[in-house]
C-alpha distance (Angstrom), angle and dihedral (degrees) to the residues before:
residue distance angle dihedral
X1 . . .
X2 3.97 . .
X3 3.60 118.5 .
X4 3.66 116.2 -126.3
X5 4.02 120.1 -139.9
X6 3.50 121.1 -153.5
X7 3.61 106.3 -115.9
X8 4.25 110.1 -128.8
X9 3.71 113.2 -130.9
X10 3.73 117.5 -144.7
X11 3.63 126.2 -95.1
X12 3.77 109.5 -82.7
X13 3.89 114.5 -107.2
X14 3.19 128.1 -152.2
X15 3.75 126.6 -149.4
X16 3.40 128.6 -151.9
X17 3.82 125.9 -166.4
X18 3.84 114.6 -159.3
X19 4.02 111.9 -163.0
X20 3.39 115.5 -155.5
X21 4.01 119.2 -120.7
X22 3.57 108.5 -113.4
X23 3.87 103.9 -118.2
X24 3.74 87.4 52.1
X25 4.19 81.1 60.7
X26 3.45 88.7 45.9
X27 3.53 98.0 48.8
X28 4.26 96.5 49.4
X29 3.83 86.8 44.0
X30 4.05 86.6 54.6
X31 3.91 95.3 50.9
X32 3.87 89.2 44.1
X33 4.24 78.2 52.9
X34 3.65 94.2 47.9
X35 3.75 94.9 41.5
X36 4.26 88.1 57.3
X37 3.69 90.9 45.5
X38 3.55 100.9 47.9
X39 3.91 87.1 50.1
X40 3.78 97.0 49.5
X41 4.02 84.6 48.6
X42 3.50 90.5 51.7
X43 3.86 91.0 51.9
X44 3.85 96.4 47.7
X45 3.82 89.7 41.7
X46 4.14 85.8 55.6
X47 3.45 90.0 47.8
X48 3.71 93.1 54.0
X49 3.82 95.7 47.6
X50 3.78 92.6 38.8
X51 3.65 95.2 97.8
X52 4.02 93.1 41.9
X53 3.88 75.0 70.4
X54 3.18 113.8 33.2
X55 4.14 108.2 103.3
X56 3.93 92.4 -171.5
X57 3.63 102.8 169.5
X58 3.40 97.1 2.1
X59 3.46 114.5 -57.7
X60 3.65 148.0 83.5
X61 3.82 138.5 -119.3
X62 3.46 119.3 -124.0
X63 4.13 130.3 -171.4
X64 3.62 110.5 -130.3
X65 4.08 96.9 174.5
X66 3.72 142.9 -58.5
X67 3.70 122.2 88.7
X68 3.73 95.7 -30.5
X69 4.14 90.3 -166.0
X70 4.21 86.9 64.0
X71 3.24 135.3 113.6
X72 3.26 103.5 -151.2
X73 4.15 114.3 85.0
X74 3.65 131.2 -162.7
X75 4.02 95.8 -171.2
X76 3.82 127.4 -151.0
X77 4.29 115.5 -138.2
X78 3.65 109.1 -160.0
X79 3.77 128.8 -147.2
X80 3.23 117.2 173.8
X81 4.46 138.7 149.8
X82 3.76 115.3 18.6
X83 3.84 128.7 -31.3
X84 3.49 121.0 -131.7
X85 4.15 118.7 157.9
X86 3.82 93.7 -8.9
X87 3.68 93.3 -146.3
X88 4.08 90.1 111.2
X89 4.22 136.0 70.1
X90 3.81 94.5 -9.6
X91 3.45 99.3 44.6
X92 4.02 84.5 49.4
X93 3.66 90.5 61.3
X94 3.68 102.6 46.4
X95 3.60 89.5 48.2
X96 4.34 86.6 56.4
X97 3.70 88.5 39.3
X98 3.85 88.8 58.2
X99 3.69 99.0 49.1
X100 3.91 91.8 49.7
X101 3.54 110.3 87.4
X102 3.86 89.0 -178.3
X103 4.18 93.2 71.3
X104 4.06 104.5 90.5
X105 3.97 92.7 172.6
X106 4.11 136.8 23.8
X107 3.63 122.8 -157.4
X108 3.82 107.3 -164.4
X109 3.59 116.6 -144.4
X110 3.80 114.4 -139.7
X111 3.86 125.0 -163.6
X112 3.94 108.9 138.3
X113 3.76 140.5 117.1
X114 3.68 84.6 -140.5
X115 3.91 116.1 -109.6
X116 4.06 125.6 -154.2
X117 3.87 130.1 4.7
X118 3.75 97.1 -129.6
X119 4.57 89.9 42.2
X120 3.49 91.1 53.8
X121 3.89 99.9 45.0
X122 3.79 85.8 46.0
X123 4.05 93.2 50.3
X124 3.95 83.1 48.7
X125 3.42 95.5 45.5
X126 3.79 94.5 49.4
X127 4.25 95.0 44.0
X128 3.87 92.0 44.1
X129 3.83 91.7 56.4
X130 3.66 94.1 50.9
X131 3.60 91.3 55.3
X132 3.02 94.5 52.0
X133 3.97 101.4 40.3
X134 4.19 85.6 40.1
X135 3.85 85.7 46.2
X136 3.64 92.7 -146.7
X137 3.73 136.6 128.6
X138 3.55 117.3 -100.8
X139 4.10 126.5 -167.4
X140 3.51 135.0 -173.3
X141 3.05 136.5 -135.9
X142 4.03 123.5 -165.5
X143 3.79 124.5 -144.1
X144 3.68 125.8 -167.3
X145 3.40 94.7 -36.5
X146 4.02 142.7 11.3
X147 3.56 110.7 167.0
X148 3.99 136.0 150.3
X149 3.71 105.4 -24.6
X150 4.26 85.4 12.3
X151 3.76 82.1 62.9
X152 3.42 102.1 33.2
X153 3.97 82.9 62.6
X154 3.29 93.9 55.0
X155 3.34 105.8 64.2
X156 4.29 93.3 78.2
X157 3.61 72.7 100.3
X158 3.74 88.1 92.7
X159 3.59 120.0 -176.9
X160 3.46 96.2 -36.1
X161 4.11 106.1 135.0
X162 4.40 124.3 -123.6
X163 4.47 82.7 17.7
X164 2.96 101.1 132.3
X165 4.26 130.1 68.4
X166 3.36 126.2 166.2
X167 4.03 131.7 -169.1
X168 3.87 120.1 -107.0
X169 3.51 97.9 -110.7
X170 3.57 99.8 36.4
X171 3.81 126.1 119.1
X172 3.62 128.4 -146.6
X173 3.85 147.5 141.6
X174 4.12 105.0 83.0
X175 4.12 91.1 155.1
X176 3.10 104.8 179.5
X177 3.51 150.5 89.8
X178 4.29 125.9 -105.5
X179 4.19 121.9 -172.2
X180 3.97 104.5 179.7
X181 3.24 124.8 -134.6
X182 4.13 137.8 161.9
X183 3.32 133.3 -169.5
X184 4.11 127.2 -138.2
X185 3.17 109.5 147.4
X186 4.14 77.1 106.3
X187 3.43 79.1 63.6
X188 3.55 95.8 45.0
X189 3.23 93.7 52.3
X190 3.99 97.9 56.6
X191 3.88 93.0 50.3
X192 4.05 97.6 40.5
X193 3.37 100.3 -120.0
X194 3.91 117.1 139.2
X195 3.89 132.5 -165.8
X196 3.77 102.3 -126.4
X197 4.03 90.6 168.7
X198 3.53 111.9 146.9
X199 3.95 126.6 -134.3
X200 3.88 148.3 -175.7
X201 3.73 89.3 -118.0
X202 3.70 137.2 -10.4
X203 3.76 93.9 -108.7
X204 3.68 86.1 62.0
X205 4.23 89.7 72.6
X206 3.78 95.6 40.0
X207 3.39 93.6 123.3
X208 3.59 98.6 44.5
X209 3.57 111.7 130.5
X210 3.78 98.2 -147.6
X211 4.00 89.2 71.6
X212 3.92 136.4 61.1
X213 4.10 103.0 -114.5
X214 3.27 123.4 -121.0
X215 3.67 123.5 -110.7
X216 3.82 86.4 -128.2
X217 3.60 86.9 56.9
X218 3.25 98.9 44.6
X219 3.57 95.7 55.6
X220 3.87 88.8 58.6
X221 3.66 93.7 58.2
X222 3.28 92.0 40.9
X223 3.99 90.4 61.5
X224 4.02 85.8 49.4
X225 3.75 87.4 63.8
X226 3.68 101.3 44.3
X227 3.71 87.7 51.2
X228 3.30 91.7 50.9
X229 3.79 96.9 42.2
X230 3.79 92.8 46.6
X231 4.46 79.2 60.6
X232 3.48 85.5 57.1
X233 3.86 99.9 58.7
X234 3.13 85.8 36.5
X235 4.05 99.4 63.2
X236 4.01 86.6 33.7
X237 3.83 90.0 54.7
X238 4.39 85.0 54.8
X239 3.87 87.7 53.1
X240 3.89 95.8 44.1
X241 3.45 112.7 35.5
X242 3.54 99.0 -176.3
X243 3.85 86.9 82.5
X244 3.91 96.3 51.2
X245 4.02 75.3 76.4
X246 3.77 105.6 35.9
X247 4.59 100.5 33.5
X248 4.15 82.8 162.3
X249 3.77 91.8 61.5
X250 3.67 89.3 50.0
X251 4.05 93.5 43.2
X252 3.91 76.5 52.5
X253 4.30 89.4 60.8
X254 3.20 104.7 29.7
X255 4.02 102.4 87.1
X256 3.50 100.0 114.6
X257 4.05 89.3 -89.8
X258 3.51 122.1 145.9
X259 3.82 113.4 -143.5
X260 4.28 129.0 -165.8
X261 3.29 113.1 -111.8
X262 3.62 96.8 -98.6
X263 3.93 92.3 62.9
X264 3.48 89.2 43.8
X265 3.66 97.1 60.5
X266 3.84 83.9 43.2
X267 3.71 87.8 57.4
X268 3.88 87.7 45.8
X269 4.18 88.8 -118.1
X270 3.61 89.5 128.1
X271 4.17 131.7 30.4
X272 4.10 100.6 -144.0
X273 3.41 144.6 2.7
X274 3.85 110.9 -124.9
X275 3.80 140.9 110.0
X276 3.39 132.6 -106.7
X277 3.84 100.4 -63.5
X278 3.57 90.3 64.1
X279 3.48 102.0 59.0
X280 3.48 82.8 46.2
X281 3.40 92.2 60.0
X282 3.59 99.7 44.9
X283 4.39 90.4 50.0
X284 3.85 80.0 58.9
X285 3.83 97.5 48.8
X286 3.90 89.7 44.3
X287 3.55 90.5 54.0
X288 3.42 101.8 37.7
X289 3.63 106.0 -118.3
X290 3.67 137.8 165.4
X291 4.31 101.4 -130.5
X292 4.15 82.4 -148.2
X293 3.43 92.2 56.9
X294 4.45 102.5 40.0
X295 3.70 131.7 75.8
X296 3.80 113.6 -144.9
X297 4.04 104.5 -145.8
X298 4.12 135.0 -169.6
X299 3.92 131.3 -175.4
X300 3.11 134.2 -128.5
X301 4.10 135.5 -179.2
X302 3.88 107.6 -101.2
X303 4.00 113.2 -106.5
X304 3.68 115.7 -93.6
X305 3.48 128.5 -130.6
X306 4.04 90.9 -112.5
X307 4.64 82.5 58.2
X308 4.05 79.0 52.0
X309 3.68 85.3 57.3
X310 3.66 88.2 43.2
X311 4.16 92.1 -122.4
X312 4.04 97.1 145.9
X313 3.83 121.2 -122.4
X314 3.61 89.1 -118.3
X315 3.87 93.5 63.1
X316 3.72 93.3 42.3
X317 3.71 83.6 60.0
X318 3.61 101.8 39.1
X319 3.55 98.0 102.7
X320 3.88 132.0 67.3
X321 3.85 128.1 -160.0
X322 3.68 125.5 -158.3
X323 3.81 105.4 -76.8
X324 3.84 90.3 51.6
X325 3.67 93.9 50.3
X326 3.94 90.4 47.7
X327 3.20 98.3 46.7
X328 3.89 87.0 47.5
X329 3.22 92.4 50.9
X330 3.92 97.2 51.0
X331 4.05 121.5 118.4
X332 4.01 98.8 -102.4
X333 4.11 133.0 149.9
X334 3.77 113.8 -121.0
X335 3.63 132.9 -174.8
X336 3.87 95.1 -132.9
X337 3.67 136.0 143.5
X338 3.92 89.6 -133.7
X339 3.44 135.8 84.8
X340 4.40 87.7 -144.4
X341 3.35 104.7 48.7
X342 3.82 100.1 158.7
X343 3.75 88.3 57.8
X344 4.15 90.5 58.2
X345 3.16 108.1 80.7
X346 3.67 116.2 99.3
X347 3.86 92.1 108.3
X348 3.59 112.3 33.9
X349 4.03 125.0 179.7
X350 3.97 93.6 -148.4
């Protein structure tokens, strides 16, 4: 017969369900809340600031006032000391300009003596085409000084009516065209020292300045600079229409003078006197935006570790070496306001 074992039942559990109170739900679903918010703030606050630190190409963003939280960017291009190659600062910001889909106006900021033939056309060139390829309005607005290349610059404007402001005490104008050139041989001459250099062909040293040049010679050059100067009408006649229709008013101004921003509007060089708010002002009218809703932006180039040290940018460029000095030093046209351009250049805008 089998023996039968009582079978052993497991201990008896007991379960105990705990319900939470309902402001204690509320609470935790709140934080969860908060938590989301706060990050999607943080993202759309990073997004806003992102371009405050972005140093594409070399340089920074800066607020300069508006609603700095906006979008929408009316953007300030800076030109400012002499311009030499053009390939440098200005070039930097048209280039960030262009890639910003966010800027809907540009007010170029103008206070230059000019600088080379070929670094102004190129700076021209370059701001002209992103007008147009941007398609929005750009105005300038002249500082101290906007002369030759300065003004030759600031004619990207194009056609576009009331573009062009200029401070009170600012001077600009200077079309015209300047080759230097010296003569020692004088000099030469009363020390006995002779230039025995050798060359291809005599045209190749007929801009030395240890010779007397040749009337022949001079005629050549001379056709160089009326080419060139006939460019420069040319470009100022695009930015100022009125003298597409009246060249002999503009043959009339274009001497090389440079005129004070009274004669210049006189002269119809310039649209309005007014400082940099008002072409401000007028980029936000021409592109029809609200000031309360548009940031108003400029660049500069980030600091350097020698401005950390508080070693000025003017001594880190106080000295030359050899390549600078030659290529100072080389025969080249400029639209300047200056009579010694290739001693100028201590602040340059490129």
């Amino acid at each position: 017969m089998a023996t039968v074992h009582p079978v052993s039942l497991p201990p008896s559990q007991t379960i105990i369900i705990y319900t939470q109170p309902l402001w204690s739900r509320l609470l935790g679903w709140s934080g969860w809340l908060g938590f989301a918010v706060c990050f999607f703030l943080l993202l759309g606050t990073r997004a806003l600031f992102s371009d405050y630190f972005d140093t594409t190409g070399g340089i920074d963003e800066r607020f300069v006032q508006g609603a700095e939280y906006a979008s929408d960017k009316v953007a300030i291009i800076s030109v400012e000391g002499v311009i030499l190659d053009g390939d440098g600062f200005v070039k930097q910001q048209i280039d960030r300009i262009r890639d910003d889909d966010s800027v809907k106006a540009i007010v170029l900021r103008v206070d230059s003596p000019g600088g080379t033939v070929t670094g102004s056309d190129y700076i021209y060139h370059h701001l002209n085409k992103l007008r147009k390829e941007k398609k929005v309005p750009l105005v300038v607005s002249m500082g101290g000084m906007a002369a030759s290349g300065g003004y030759y610059v600031s004619m990207a404007v194009g056609d576009q009516e009331q573009s062009i402001f200029a401070e009170p005490t600012c001077e600009t104008g200077s079309i015209g065209v300047i080759l230097p050139h010296y003569n020692v041989s004088g000099l030469m001459a009363r020390y006995d020292i002779e230039d025995d250099s050798i060359a291809s062909h005599e045209r190749k040293q007929m801009l030395s300045m240890t010779r007397p040049m040749s009337e022949e010679n001079r005629a050549i050059i001379q056709s160089h600079i009326n080419s060139m100067f006939e460019r420069f009408k040319s470009i100022v006649k695009q930015g100022r229409p009125v003298f597409q229709k009246d060249g002999a008013a503009l043959d009339q101004l274009a001497t090389g003078e440079v005129f004070t921003a009274d004669q210049a509007l006189k002269h119809g060089l310039i649209d309005e006197i007014g400082f940099l708010e008002k072409a401000i002002d007028r980029a936000l009218e021409l592109a029809k935006l609200d000031r309360d809703k548009t940031r108003v932006v400029k660049f500069k180039r980030p600091a350097s570790l020698l401005d950390g040290l508080g070693i000025p940018l003017a001594r880190q460029q106080a000295s030359f070496d050899l390549p600078q000095l030659l290529d100072l030093a080389a025969p080249r046209a400029w639209y300047l306001a200056t009579s010694l351009p290739t001693i100028a250049t201590s602040r340059r805008a490129d």
